[in-house]
N, C-alpha and C positions, 0 to 999 in steps of 0.2 A: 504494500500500500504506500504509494507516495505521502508525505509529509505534509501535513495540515492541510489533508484532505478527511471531505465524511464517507467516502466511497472507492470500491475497488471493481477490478475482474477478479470473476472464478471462473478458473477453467478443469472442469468434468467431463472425466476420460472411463474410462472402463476396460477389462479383462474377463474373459470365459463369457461363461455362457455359448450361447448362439447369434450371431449378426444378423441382419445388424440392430446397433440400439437406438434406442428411443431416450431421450435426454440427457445426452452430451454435448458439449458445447461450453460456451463463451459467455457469462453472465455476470450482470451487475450486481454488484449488493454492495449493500450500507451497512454502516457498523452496528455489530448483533451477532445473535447466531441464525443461522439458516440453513435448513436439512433438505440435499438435492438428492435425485431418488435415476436410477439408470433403469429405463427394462431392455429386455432382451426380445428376442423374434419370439421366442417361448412365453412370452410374457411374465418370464422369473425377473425381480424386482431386487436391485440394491439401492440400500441409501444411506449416506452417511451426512454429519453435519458439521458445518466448518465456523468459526465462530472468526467474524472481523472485526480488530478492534482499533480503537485510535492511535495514532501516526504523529499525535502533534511533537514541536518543534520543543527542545527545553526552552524553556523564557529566563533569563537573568532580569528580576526587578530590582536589586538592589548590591551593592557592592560596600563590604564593612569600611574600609580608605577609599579616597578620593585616587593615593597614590602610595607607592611601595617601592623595595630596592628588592635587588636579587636579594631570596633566600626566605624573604619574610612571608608568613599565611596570611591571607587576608578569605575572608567569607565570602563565600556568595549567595545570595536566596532570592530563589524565585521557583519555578515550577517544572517538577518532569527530568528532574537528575537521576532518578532512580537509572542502572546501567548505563554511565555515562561510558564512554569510550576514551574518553578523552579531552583535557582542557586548554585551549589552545590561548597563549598571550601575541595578538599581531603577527601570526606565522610562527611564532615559536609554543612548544610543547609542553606545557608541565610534564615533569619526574615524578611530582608526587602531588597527589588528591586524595581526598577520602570524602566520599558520598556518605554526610551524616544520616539523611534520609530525603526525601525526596524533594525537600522546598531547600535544603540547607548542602552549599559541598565548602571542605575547606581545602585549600589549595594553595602552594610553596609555590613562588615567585620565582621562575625558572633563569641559570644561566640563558645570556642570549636576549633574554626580552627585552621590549623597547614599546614604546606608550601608542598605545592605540584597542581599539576592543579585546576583549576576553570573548572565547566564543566554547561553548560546553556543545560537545558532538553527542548523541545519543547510540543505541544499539543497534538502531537500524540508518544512521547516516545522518540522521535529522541535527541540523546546528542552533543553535541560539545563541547570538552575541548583545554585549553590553557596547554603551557607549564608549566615548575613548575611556581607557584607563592609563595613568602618568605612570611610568617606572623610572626612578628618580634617586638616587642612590644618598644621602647627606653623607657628607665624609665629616661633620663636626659637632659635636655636644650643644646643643643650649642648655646654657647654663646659668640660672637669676637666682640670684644671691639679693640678701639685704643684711649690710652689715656697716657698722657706725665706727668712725676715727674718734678716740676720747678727745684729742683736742680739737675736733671741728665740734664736736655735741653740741648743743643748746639747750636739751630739753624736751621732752612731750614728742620725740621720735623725728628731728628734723637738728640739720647740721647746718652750717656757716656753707653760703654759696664761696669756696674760697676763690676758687678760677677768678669769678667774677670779680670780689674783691683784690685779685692781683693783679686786675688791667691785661689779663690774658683775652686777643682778641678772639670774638668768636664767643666768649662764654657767655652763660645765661645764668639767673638766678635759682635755675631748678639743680643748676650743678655744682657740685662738692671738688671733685678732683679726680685726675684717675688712680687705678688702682691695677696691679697686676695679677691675675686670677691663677693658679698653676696647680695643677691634676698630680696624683702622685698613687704609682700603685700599691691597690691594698696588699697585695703579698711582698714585692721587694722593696716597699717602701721610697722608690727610685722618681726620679723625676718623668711623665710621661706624656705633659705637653703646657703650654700654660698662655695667656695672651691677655693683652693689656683691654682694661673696660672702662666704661666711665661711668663713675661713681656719684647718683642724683642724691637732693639735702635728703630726700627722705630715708636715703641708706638704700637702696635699692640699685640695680644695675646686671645687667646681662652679658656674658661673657660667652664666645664663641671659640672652642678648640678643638682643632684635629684630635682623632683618637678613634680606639675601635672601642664597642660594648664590652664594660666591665668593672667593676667594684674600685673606686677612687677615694683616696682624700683630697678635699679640697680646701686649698691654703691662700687667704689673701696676704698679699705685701704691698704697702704700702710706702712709700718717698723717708715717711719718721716716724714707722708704725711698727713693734713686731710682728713678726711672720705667723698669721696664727693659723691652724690647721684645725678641718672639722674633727670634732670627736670620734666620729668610725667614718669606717669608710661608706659611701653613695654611690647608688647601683647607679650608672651613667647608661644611655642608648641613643644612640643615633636618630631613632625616631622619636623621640620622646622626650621632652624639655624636662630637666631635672631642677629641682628648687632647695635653697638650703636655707636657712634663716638663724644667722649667729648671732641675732640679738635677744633671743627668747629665753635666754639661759644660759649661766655658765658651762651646764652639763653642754653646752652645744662645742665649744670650745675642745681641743686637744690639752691635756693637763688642768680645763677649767680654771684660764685664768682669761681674765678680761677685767675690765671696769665698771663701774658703776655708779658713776659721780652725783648720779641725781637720785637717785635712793629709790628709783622707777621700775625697777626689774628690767631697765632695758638697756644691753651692755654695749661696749664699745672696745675696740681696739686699743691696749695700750699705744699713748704717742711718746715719739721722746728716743726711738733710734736712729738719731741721726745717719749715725755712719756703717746704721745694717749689719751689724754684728752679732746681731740677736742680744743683746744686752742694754738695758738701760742703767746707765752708769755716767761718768765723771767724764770718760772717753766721748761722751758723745756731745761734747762741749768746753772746747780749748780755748782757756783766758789766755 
């Protein structure tokens, strides 16, 4: 039966008896069952009944991402996955599907793919494609932090626009300073990638760095600030913006040390390293 059709041919043939017969032949039917019956010159009688059923096309109604990189599952649902044969990304083939049940399949973002329909082939050849789908690969972490310099604080979770107050062109009053963001593995505790962000009064700022998915500390350093590092390490992903917020708590801090000048529960970076030593001391200020 051709594909999102409601009708077929049956064709009814016969063996023995005596010739010739009487209804064989070439006939329409619609989807159902229906029982065709052969005689013979003897008038002996067979029949049997062939049951036609529907042909339709799977339909993809909906896709779990807009967009995805090699490797990643994304869902698909819509209708008539049941025996899919196959899931095709713009000419290229998934490796790996699993037909949850017949409105739901999940499906691995094959090497090779490149952004255009998803198309789910059925048992008997029948296709059904989505609109475009983006294959899109991010090679770097979002990463938004909000975290407070003790000496820009003011109070009530808002810091000193310094930029702005240093006659740096270009700044505005929503901004603080920058700040250097730097990833560190949780097992070798090694350095694994890091990049400079800018740092708004509210303590807040967003930080973009190469890297692949996997368990990180994350350490601000600041111009006169110690290097401070999160408490554990933060599952990092490519897909997936990760958040960290060092001013909720000491516990948030590596060794839980930080400030707290305004008696607000809401902490800040020691300032006062000048010369990045990790030590606030005598050195960091030559009469």
């Amino acid at each position: 039966m051709s594909c999102n059709t409601s009708s077929t041919t049956v064709t009814v043939t016969a063996t023995g008896g005596t010739l010739p017969y009487s209804g064989t032949g070439l006939f329409s039917a619609t989807i159902g069952t229906h029982t065709y019956s052969v005689t013979d010159a003897n008038g002996c009688i067979s029949s049997t009944a062939v049951t036609v059923e529907s042909n339709n096309s799977p339909t993809i109604n909906s896709i779990s991402v807009s967009s995805g990189c090699v490797g990643d599952e994304i869902i698909l649902t819509g209708i008539g996955f049941t025996g899919a044969t196959a899931v095709v990304f713009n000419g290229t083939s998934a490796t790996s599907y699993t037909i949850l049940n017949s409105n739901t399949l999940a499906v691995t973002i094959p090497v090779g793919a490149s952004s255009g329909p998803i198309t789910v082939v059925s048992a008997s050849g029948c296709i059904g494609s989505s609109n475009a789908f983006v294959v899109f690969c991010q090679t770097q972490f979002t990463i938004n932090l909000t975290v407070f310099i003790q000496g820009y604080y003011i109070g009530s979770g808002m810091m000193q626009p310094v930029l702005l107050n240093q006659l740096i062109p270009g700044a505005t009053s929503a901004e603080t300073d920058t700040i250097q963001v730097e990833i560190y593995d949780a097992t070798t505790f090694l350095l694994s990638g890091y990049a400079k962000a800018l740092l708004m009064t509210d303590g807040t700022c967003t930080a973009m760095i190469t890297g692949t998915n996997g368990n990180y500390y994350i350490a601000v350093r600041q111009r006169n600030s110690i290097c401070t590092w999160s408490s554990a390490p933060v599952a990092l992903s490519l897909s997936v913006p990760a958040s960290y917020n060092f001013s909720t708590s000491l516990n948030q801090s590596f060794g839980y040390w930080m400030a707290d000048n305004y008696s607000e529960g809401i902490y800040s970076l020691f300032s006062g390293d000048i010369n990045q030593d990790e030590f606030i001391d005598a050195n960091d200020y030559v009469i």
